[in-house]
C-alpha positions as CSV (number, residue, x, y, z in Angstrom):
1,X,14.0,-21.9,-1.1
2,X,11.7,-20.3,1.6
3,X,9.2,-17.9,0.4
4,X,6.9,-15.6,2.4
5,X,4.2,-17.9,1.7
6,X,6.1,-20.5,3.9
7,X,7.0,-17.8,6.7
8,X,3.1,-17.0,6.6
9,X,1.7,-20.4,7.0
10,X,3.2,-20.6,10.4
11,X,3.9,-17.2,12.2
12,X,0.8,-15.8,13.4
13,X,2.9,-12.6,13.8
14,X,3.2,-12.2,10.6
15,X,-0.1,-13.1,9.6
16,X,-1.5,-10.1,12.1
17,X,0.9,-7.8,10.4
18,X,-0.9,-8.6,6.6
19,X,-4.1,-8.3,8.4
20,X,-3.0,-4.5,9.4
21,X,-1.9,-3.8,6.9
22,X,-5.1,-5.3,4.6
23,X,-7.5,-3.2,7.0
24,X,-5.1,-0.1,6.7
25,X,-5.3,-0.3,3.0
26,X,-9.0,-0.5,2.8
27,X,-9.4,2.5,5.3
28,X,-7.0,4.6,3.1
29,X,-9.2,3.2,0.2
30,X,-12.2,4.8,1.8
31,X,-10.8,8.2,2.6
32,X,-10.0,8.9,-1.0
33,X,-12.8,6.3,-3.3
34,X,-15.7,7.8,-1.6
35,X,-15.6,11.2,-1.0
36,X,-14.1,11.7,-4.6
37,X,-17.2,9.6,-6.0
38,X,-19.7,11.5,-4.3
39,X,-17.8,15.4,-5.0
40,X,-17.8,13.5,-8.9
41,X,-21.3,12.2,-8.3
42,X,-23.0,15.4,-7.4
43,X,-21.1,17.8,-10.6
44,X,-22.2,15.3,-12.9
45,X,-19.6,13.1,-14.2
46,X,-20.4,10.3,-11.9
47,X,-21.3,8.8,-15.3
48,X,-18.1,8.4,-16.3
49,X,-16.8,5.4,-14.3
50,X,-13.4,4.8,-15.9
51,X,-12.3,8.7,-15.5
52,X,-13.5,8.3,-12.0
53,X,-11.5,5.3,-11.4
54,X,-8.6,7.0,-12.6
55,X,-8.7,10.7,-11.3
56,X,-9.0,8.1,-7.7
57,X,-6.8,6.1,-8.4
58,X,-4.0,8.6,-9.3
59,X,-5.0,10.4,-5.9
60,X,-4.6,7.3,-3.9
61,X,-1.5,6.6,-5.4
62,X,-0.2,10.6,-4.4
63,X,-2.0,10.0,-1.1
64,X,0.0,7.0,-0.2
65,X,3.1,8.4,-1.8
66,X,3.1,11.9,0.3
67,X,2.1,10.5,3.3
68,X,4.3,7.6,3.3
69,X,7.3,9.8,2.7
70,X,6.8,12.3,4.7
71,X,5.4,11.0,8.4
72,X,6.2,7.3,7.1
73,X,2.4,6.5,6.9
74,X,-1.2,7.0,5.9
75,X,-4.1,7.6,7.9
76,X,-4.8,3.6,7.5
77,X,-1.4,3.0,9.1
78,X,-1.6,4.8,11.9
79,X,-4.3,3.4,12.9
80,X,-3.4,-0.3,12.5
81,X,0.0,1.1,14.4
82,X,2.4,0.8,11.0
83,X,5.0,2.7,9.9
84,X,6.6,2.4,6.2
85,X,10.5,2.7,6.8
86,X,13.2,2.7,3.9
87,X,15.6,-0.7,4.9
88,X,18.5,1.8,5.4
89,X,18.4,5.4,6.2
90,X,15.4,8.1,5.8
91,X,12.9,7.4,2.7
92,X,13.3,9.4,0.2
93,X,10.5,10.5,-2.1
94,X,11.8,8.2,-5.5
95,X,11.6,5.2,-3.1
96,X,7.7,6.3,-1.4
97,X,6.6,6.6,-5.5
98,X,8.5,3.4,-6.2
99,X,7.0,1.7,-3.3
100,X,3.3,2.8,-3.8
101,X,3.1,2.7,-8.1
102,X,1.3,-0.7,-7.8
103,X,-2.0,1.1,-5.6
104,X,-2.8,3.2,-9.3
105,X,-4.5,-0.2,-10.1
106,X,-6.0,-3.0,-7.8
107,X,-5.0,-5.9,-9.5
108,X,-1.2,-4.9,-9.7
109,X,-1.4,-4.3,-5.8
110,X,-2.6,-8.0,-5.2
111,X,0.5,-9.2,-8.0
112,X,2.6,-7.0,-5.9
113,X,1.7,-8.7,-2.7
114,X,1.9,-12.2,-4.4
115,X,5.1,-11.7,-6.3
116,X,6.6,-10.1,-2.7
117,X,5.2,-13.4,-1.1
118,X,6.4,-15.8,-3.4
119,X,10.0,-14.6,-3.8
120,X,12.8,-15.9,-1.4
121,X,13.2,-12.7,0.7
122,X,14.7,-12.1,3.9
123,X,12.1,-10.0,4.8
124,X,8.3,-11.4,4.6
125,X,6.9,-8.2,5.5
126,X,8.1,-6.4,1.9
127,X,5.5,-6.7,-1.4
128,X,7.6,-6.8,-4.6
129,X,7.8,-3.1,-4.7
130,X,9.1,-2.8,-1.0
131,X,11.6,-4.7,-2.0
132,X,12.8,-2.8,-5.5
133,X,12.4,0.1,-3.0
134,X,14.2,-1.1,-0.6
135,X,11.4,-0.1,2.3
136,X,9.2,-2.3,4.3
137,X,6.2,-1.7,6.6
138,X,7.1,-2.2,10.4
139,X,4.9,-2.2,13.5
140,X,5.2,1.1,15.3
């Protein structure tokens, strides 16, 4: 059984393409975490860290969702040149939702990406939810 792990180890192709799409992620993360915080911040509920965590959180999961379905990328990905593509056809909006449902919480993104990794998978670009989705993140 070869996993992603075992593609990963050795292509440096592939490990350039988790490195986008890392730094993609964590600009996407700053385009929604902070200026939500601060707007939150300055009415006064910046006091309230676990509503803030989810009123982002659900927004960054939206964010992702919208923008991956309907010009196939975030800001973060168009910058680190990535495109999020349904394996067959034009993505449709249940399989953007299904792809992105693990970005509501951090720690289910990295269990995403380790499950996706570990699997035996003909495709080591895909986190578990790319492939229940049947999508995965190409260079563009």
């Amino acid at each position: 059984m070869v996993t992603g792990f075992d593609y990963l180890s050795r292509d440096k192709a592939l490990q350039e393409h988790w490195l986008r799409r890392v730094v993609a992620i964590l600009i996407d993360w700053v385009i929604i975490y902070i200026p939500v915080s601060i707007f939150l911040g300055i009415i006064g509920y910046g006091w309230l860290g676990f509503v803030v965590i989810s009123i982002e959180s659900v927004l960054f999961f939206f964010y992702c969702s919208f923008f991956d379905y309907y010009i196939g990328g975030t800001l973060g990905k168009m910058l680190m040149h990535l495109k999020a593509v349904a394996i067959t056809g034009k993505m449709n909006m249940a399989q953007s939702l299904m792809r992105n449902i693990s970005k509501i919480f951090v720690p289910l993104l990295l269990i995403d990406w380790i499950i996706g990794m570990a699997i035996d998978t003909n495709d080591p670009r895909q986190k578990w939810t790319d492939q229940l989705a049947r999508t995965s993140v190409i260079l563009h």
